[in-house]
C-alpha positions, -999 to +999 in steps of 0.1 A: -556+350-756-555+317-743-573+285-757-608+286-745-626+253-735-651+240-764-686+240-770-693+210-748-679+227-718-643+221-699-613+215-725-609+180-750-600+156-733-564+149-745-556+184-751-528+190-723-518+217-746-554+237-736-551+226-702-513+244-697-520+280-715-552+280-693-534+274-664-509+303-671-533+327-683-551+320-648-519+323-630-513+360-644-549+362-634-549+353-595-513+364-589-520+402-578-543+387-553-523+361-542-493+385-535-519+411-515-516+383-490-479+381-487-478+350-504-460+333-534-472+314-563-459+284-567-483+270-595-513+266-611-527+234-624-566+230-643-571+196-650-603+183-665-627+151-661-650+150-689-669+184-681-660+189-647-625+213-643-601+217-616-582+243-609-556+237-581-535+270-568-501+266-549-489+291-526-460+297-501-446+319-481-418+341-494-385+329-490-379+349-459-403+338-439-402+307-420-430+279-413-460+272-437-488+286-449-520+290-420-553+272-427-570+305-420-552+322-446-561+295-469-594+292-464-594+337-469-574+331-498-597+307-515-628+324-509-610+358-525-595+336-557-629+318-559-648+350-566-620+363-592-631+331-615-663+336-607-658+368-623-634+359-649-644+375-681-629+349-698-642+318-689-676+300-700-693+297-670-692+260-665-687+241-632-651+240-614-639+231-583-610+255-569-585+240-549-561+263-530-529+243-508-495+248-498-463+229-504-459+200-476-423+188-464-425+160-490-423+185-519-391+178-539-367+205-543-369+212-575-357+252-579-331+277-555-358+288-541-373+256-523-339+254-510-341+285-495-372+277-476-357+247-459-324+264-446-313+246-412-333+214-422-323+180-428-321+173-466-312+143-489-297+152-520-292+127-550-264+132-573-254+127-607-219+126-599-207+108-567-226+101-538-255+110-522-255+132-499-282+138-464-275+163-440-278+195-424-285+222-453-262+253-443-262+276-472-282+283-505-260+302-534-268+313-570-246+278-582-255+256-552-259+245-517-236+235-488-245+207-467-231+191-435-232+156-440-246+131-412-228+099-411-244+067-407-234+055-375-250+027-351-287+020-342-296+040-310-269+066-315-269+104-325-257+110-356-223+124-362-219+151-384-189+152-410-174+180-431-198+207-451-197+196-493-210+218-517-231+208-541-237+224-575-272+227-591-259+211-620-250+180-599-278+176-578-306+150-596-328+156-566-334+167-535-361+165-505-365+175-469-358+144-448-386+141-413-373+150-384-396+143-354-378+162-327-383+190-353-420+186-360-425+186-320-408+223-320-429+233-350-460+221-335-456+237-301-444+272-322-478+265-340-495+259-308-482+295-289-489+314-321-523+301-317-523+310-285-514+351-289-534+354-316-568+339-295-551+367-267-557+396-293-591+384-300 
């Protein structure tokens, strides 16, 4: 069983220790419902302010799906996971607030997985060994990633792309999806028409 908060409510302050196996015994607790919605889980996180808890839920879509997660799923989800702690046999009964979002583009790419998401997108990859690398991310493996490097070329003109590099996990410090407006315009106007059938089968 996991720590439980003490008798003054919410954990010690200064116990990240309570904190982290109360997160992951919630995580095995909202998991079933979070996959009923097609939907991964990325994390959960409590964190605590003298009595007052927070318990902030990550989801995503599963690798083979494209886009991000919809505020109206949110908003579903977090009224389905708030009345599982509600409910939670476990807990003490004092205050929380729930806090349910989705990874944004800024998220770093931290697991194969992430990378997976973001295949066709522009990302920038620090190494440990040689040079950084930003392009055109063309394949995710079980050892790596292949990009297509854009090479810096004058102010006002398109990019030129060189050859693909593959990059191994092992090298790669970090990595991050770089903003690309013409691409956020095509995402927005996908948003926009998907808005639009689903107001037609209203």
């Amino acid at each position: 069983m996991a720590d439980r908060p003490d008798r003054t409510g919410g954990f010690q302050p200064g116990n990240p220790t309570g904190t982290h196996a109360e997160a992951d015994r919630l995580k095995e607790l909202v998991a079933p419902a979070v996959a009923a919605k097609e939907l991964y889980l990325e994390d959960v996180e409590v964190r605590t302010a003298g009595t007052q808890r927070t318990v902030h839920v990550v989801v995503d879509l599963p690798e083979d799906r494209v886009g991000g997660v919809g505020l109206d799923t949110i908003a579903e989800l977090s009224q389905v996971l708030s009345k599982i702690l509600d409910e939670d046999p476990h807990d003490t009964g004092d205050a929380y607030d729930l806090e349910v979002s989705s990874p944004g583009v800024s998220r770093p790419l931290t697991e194969p997985r992430h990378w997976r998401r973001n295949l066709g997108r522009l990302v920038r990859a620090k190494v440990i060994d040689g040079e950084d690398v930003t392009g055109r991310l063309l394949e995710v493996r079980e050892d790596g990633v292949t990009l297509r490097p854009q090479l810096a070329v004058r102010k006002g003109m398109k990019p030129k792309e060189g050859e693909p590099v593959e990059l191994a996990f092992g090298n790669i410090r970090s990595g991050k999806v770089e903003i690309e407006f013409t691409q956020l315009d095509e995402e927005l106007a996908a948003a926009e028409r998907r808005g639009e059938l689903e107001n037609e089968e209203d």
